[in-house]
C-alpha positions as CSV (number, residue, x, y, z in Angstrom):
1,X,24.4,2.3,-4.6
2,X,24.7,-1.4,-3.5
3,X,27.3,-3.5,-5.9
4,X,25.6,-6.2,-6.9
5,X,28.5,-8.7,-7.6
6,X,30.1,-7.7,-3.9
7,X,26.7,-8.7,-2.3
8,X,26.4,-12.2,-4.2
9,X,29.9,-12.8,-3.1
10,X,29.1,-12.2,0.0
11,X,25.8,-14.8,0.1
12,X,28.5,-17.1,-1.4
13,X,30.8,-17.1,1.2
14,X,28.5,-17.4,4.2
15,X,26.4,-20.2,2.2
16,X,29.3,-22.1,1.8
17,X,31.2,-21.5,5.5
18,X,27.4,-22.8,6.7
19,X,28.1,-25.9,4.3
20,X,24.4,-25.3,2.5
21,X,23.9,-25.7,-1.4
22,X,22.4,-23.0,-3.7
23,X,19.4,-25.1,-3.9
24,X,19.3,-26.1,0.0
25,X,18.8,-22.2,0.4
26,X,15.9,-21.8,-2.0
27,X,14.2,-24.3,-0.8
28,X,14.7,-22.8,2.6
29,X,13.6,-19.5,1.2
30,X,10.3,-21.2,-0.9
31,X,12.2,-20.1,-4.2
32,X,13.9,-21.3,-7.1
33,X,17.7,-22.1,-6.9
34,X,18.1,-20.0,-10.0
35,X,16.9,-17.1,-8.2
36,X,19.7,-17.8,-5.8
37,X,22.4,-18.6,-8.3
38,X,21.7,-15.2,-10.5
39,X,22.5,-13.3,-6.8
40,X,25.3,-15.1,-6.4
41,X,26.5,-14.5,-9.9
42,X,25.6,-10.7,-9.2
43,X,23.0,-10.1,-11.5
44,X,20.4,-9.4,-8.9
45,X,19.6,-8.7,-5.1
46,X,17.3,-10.7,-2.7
47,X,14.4,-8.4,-1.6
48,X,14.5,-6.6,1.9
49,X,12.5,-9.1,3.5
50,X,14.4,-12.1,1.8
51,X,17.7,-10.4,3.1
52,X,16.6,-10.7,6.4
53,X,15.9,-14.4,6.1
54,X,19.0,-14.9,4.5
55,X,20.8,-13.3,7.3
56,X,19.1,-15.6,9.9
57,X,19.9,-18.6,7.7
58,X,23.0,-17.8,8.0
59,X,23.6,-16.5,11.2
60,X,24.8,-13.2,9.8
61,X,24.2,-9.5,10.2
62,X,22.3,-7.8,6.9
63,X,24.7,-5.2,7.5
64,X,27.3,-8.0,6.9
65,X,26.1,-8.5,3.7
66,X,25.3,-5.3,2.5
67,X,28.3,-2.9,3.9
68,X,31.9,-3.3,2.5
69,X,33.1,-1.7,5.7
70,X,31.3,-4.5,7.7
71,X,32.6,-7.0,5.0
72,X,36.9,-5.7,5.5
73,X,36.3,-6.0,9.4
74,X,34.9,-9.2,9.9
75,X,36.8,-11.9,12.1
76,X,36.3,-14.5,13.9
77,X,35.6,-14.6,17.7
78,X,35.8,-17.7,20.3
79,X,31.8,-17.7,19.5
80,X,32.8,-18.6,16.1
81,X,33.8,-22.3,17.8
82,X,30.4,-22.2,20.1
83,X,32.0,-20.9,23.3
84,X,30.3,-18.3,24.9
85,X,33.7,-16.9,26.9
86,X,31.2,-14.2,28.7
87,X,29.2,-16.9,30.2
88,X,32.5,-19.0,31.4
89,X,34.3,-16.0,32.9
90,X,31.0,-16.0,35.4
91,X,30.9,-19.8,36.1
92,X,34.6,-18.8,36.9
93,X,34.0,-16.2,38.9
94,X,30.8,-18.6,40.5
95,X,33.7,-21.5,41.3
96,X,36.5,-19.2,42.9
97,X,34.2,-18.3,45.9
98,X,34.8,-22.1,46.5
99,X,38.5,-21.4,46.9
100,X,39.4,-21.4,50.9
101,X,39.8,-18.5,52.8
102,X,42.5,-19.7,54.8
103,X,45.8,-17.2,55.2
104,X,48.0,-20.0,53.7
105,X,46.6,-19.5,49.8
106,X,48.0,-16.0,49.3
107,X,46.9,-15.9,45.5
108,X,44.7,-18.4,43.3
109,X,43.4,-16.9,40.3
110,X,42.3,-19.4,37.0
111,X,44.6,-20.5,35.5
112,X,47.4,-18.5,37.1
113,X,49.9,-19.8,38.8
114,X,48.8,-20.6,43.0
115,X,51.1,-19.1,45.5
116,X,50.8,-20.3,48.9
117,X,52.6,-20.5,52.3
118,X,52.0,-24.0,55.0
119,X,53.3,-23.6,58.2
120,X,56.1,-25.2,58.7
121,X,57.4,-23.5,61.8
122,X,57.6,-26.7,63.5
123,X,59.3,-28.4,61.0
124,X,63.3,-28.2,61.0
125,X,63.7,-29.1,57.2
126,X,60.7,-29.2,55.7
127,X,60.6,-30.8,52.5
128,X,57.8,-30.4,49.7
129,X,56.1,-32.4,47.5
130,X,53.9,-32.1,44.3
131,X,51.5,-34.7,42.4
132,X,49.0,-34.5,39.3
133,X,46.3,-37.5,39.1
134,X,43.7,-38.2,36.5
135,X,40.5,-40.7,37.0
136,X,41.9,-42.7,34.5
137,X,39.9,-45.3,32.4
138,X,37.4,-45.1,34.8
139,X,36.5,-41.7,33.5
140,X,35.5,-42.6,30.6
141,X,32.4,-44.1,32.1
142,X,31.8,-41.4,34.5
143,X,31.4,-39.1,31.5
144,X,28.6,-41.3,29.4
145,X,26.7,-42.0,32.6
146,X,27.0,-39.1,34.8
147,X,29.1,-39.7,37.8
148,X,30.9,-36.5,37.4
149,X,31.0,-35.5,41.1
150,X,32.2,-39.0,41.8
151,X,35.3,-39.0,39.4
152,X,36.3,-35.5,40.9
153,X,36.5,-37.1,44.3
154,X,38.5,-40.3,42.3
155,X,41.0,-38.3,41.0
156,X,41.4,-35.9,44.2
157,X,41.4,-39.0,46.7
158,X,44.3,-40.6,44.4
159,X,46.2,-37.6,44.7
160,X,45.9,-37.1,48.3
161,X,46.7,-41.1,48.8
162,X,50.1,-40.9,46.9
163,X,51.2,-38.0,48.9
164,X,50.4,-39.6,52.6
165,X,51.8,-42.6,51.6
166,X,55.1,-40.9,52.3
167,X,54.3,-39.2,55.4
168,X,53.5,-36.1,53.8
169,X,50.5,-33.7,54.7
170,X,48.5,-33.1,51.8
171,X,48.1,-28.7,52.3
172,X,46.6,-27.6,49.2
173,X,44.9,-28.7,46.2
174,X,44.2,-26.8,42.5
175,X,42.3,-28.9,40.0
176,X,41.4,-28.6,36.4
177,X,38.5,-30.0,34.0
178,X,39.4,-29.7,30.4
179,X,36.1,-29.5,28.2
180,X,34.1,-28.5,25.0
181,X,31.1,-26.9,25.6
182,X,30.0,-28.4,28.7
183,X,26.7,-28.5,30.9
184,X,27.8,-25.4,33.0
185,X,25.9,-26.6,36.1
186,X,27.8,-29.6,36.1
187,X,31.3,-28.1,35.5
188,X,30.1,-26.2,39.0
189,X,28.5,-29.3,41.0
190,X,32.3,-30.8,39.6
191,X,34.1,-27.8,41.9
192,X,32.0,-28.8,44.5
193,X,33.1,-31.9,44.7
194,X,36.6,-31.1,44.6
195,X,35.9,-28.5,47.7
196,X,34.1,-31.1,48.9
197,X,37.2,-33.8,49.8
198,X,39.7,-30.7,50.6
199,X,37.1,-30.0,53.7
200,X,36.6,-33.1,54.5
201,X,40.5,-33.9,54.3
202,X,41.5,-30.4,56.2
203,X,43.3,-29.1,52.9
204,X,43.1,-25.8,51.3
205,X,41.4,-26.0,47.6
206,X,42.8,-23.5,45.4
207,X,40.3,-23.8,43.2
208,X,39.0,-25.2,39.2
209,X,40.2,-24.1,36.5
210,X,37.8,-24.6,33.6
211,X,40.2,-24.9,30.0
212,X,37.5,-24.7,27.1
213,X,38.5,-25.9,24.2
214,X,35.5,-26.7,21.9
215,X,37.9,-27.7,19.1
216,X,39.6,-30.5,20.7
217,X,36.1,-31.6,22.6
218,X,32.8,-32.5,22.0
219,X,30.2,-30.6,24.1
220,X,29.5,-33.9,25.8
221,X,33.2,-34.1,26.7
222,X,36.2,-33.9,29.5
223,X,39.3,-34.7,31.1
224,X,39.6,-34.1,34.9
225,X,43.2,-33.8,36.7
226,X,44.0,-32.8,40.8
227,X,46.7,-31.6,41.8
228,X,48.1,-31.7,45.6
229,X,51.0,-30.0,47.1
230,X,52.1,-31.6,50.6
231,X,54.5,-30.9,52.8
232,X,56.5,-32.7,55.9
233,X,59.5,-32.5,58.2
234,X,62.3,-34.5,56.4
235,X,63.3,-36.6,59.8
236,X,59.2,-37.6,59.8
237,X,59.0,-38.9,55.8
238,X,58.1,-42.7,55.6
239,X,60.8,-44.0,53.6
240,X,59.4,-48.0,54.2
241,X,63.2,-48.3,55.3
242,X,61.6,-48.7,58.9
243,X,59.5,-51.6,58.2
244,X,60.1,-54.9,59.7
245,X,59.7,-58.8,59.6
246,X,56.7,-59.0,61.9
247,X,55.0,-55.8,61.3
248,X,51.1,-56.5,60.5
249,X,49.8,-54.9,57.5
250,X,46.4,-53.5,58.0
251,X,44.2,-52.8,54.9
252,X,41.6,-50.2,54.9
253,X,38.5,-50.1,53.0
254,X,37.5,-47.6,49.8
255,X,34.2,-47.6,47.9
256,X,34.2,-48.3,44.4
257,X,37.2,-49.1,42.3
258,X,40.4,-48.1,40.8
259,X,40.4,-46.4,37.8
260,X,43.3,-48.8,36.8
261,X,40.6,-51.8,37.0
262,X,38.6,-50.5,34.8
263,X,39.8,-52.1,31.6
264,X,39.0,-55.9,33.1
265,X,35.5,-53.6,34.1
266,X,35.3,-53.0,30.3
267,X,35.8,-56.6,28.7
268,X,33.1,-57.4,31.3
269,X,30.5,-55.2,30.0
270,X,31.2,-55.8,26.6
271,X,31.1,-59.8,27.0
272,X,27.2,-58.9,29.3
273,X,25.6,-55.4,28.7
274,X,23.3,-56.5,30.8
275,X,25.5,-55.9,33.9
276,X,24.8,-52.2,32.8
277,X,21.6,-52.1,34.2
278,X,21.9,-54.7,37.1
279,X,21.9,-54.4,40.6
280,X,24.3,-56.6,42.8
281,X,21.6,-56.8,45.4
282,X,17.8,-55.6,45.9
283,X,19.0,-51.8,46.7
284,X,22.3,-51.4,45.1
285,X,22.6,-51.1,41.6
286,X,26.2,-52.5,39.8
287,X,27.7,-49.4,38.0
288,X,26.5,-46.9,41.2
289,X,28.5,-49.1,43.6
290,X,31.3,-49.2,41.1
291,X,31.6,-45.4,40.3
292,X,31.2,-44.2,43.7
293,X,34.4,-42.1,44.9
294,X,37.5,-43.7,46.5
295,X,38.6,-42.9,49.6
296,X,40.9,-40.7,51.0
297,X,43.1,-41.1,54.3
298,X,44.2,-38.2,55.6
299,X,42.3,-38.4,58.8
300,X,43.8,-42.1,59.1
301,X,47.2,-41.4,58.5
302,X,47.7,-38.0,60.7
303,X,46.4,-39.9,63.7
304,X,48.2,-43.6,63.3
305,X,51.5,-40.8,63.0
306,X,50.5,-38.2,65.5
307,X,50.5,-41.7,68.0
308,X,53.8,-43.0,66.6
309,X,51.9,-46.4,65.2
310,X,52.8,-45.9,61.6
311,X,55.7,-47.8,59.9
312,X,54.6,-47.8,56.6
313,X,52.0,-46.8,54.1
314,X,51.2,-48.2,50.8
315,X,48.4,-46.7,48.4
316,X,46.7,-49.8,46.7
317,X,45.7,-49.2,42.6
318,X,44.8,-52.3,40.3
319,X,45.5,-55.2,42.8
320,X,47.3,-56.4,46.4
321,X,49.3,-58.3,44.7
322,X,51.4,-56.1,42.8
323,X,54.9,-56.1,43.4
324,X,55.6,-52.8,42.4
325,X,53.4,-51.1,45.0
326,X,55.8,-52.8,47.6
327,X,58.6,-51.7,46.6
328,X,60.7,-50.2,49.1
329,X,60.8,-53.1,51.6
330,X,63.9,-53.8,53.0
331,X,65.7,-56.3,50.7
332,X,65.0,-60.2,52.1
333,X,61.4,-59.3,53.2
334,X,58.0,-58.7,51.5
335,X,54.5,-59.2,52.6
336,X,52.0,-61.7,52.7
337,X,48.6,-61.9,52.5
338,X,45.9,-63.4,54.4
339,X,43.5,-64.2,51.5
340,X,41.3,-65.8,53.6
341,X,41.4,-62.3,56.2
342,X,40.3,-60.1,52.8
343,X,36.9,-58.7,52.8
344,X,34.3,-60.0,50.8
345,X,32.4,-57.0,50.1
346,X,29.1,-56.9,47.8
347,X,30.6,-55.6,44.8
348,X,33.4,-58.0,44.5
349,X,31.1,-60.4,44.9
350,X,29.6,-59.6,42.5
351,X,32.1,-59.4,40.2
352,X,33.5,-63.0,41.3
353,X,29.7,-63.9,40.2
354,X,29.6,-63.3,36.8
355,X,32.7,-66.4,36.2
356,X,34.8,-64.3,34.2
357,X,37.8,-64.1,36.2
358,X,39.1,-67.5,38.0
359,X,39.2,-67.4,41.8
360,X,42.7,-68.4,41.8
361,X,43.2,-65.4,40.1
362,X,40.5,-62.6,40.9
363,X,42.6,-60.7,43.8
364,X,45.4,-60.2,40.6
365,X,42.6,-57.8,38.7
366,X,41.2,-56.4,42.1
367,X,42.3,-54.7,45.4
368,X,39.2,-56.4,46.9
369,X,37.9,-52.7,48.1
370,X,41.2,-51.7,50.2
371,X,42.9,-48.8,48.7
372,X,45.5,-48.6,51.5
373,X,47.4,-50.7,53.3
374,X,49.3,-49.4,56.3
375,X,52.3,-51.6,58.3
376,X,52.7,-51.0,62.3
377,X,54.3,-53.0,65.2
378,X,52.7,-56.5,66.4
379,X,52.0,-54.7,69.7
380,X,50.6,-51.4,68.0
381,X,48.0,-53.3,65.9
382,X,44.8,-53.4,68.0
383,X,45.1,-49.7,68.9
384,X,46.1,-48.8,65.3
385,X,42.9,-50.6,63.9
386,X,40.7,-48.8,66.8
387,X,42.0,-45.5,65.8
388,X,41.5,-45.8,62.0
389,X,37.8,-47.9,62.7
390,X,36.6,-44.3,64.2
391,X,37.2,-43.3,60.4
392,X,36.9,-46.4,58.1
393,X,36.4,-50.0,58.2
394,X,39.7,-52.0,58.4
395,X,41.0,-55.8,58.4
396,X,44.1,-57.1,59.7
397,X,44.9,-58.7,56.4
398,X,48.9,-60.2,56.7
399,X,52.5,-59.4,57.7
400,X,55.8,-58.7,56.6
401,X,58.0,-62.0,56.4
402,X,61.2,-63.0,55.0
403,X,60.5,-63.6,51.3
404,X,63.0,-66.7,51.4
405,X,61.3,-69.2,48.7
406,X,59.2,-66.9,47.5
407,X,62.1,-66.4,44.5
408,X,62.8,-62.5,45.7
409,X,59.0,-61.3,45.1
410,X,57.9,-58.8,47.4
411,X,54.3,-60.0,47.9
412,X,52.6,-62.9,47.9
413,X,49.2,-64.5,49.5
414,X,48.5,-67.6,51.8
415,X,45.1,-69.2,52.5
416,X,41.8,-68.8,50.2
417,X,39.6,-66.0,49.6
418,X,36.6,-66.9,51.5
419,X,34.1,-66.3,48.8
420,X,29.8,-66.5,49.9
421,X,28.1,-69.7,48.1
């Protein structure tokens, strides 16, 4: 015989954990919030058929709320928080047919550790090296408007840049998008992506992990990180030691921006909203151009080295002119910039357009659309900028000099930016 009080309980606890009132039920049910209170107080029972529609309500079994043995063994499950864990494990599954087939990943499984073996049979000390990179604040945007291919290839290309700036070859790559309930479709086209610059840059990709984590995100939520694993022969690292007064510094070019402009992006679509939805010319629109994916320069890089032209490498992020990115110089020299050599490209222009930033300023708050800036010999330059034009566009853009009255900075710029009318 059913207890009446255990039952009532029972509709208690699930009303409340489903945060409805006595009378929000009965007036779901077409009834009369006494009828639901006397249950609740266990002096009646619902009818069969109201039992069912009480179960649907609230998303419970009516065995649930008739059986005490259903009753001591309930729990709660990862479905509990909205994650269907069934339907992950196969996007999973989907993603880690992405993963090369190459012999040097010997294991990559989730979120397992990635075991792997370069060749370095050439090399006679090789020496190994390991960096994690996020989008940053330019994710942000890439999540409310949908460039989420485009902030994979961000954060993949940033990690790729820092290792070749040292003369390391970039060998494998695992990412990892943490998420709440996210468009699974997406989450795959994101892999892609990631696959997607590792082909195109001659690296392994150990795959995506997916973490889910529906309590820390909102459904329409993520954080994206890449991590690359390069390796080199210690008597080939770039060190910047080599660099000398006279070598020309030759920028090459990236699409969109840094994710470390972003906050200067920010403030300017807050002061004009419009720019949201504006176009810099008649086929471009402003925030495609500015969330398309940064470059990566493996291809560069392995050929100005395989031909003995490279001296230096330098991975650009908010501007040119920051002295920290030059670090490394030889004391007593830094380098200068052509201002007037710099591209104007569309985007920057129109950025320079809207009268925001000052031009004596603007190439502080913007690397003018070159993302790497590579240093060889006066005699080496035209080959070195017809090697890396077969790849990308480059500019000879200034030249390491003696940084004698320039009070021990390590950059600084000459001439004018030679902006359109």
């Amino acid at each position: 015989m059913l207890n009446k009080e255990e039952v009532g309980k029972r509709i208690a606890f699930f009303r409340k954990e489903k945060g409805i009132t006595q009378r929000e039920l009965a007036d779901f049910l077409h009834i009369s919030y006494q009828a639901v209170s006397k249950w609740e107080l266990g002096k009646s029972l619902p009818t069969v058929d109201i039992l069912y529609e009480i179960s649907g309500l609230l998303d419970v079994s009516v065995d649930m709320l008739l059986n005490e043995n259903d009753w001591k063994n309930r729990s709660i499950s990862y479905r509990s928080t909205g994650l269907d864990t069934r339907r992950l494990y196969d996007l999973k599954c989907e993603i880690k047919k992405l993963n090369s087939k190459d012999k040097s990943i010997l294991y990559s499984d989730f979120a397992d550790i990635c075991m792997f073996q370069p060749d370095t049979s050439q090399m006679k000390e090789p020496v190994y090296s390991c960096v994690t990179c996020v989008p940053g604040s330019k994710e942000k945007l890439a999540k409310e408007y949908g460039y989420n291919k485009e902030i994979c290839a961000a954060a993949a290309a940033s990690a790729i840049n820092y290792t070749l700036q040292h003369g390391m070859k970039p060998v494998v790559l695992k990412s990892m998008v943490i998420c709440g309930n996210y468009n699974q479709e997406q989450l795959y086209l994101m892999a892609q992506s990631f696959k997607k610059i590792c082909d195109e840059n001659n690296i392994s990709f150990a795959g995506m992990e997916i973490a889910a984590q529906p309590i820390n995100f909102t459904s329409e939520e993520y954080s994206v990180n890449a991590t690359v694993v390069g390796v080199a022969d210690k008597e080939k690292l770039l060190t910047r030691s080599s660099v000398e007064k006279g070598d020309v510094l030759i920028g090459i070019k990236t699409e969109g921006i840094d994710g470390t402009n972003y906050p200067f992006i920010k403030i300017m679509l807050d002061r004009n909203p419009g720019l949201y939805h504006a176009k810099i010319d008649e086929n471009n629109f402003f925030l495609d151009e500015l969330m398309k994916a940064n470059s990566a320069y493996t291809r560069e890089i392995t050929v100005l080295q395989e031909n003995g032209y490279l001296r230096g490498a330098f991975r650009m992020s908010n501007s040119l002119m920051n002295d920290g990115i030059w670090r490394g110089i030889p004391k007593g020299l830094g380098a200068c910039i052509d201002l007037s050599a710099l591209p104007v490209l569309p985007l920057y222009q129109f950025l320079f357009e809207q009268g925001m930033i000052g031009e004596n300023v603007f190439h502080y708050h913007f690397h003018m659309g070159i993302s790497m800036v590579v240093a060889v010999k006066e005699k080496d330059c035209k080959d070195a900028l017809k090697v890396i034009s077969q790849f990308s566009e480059c500019w000879r853009i200034g030249q390491v000099e003696s940084n004698d009255g320039h009070e021990g900075r390590k950059v600084w710029g000459k001439g004018k930016i030679s902006w359109k009318s």
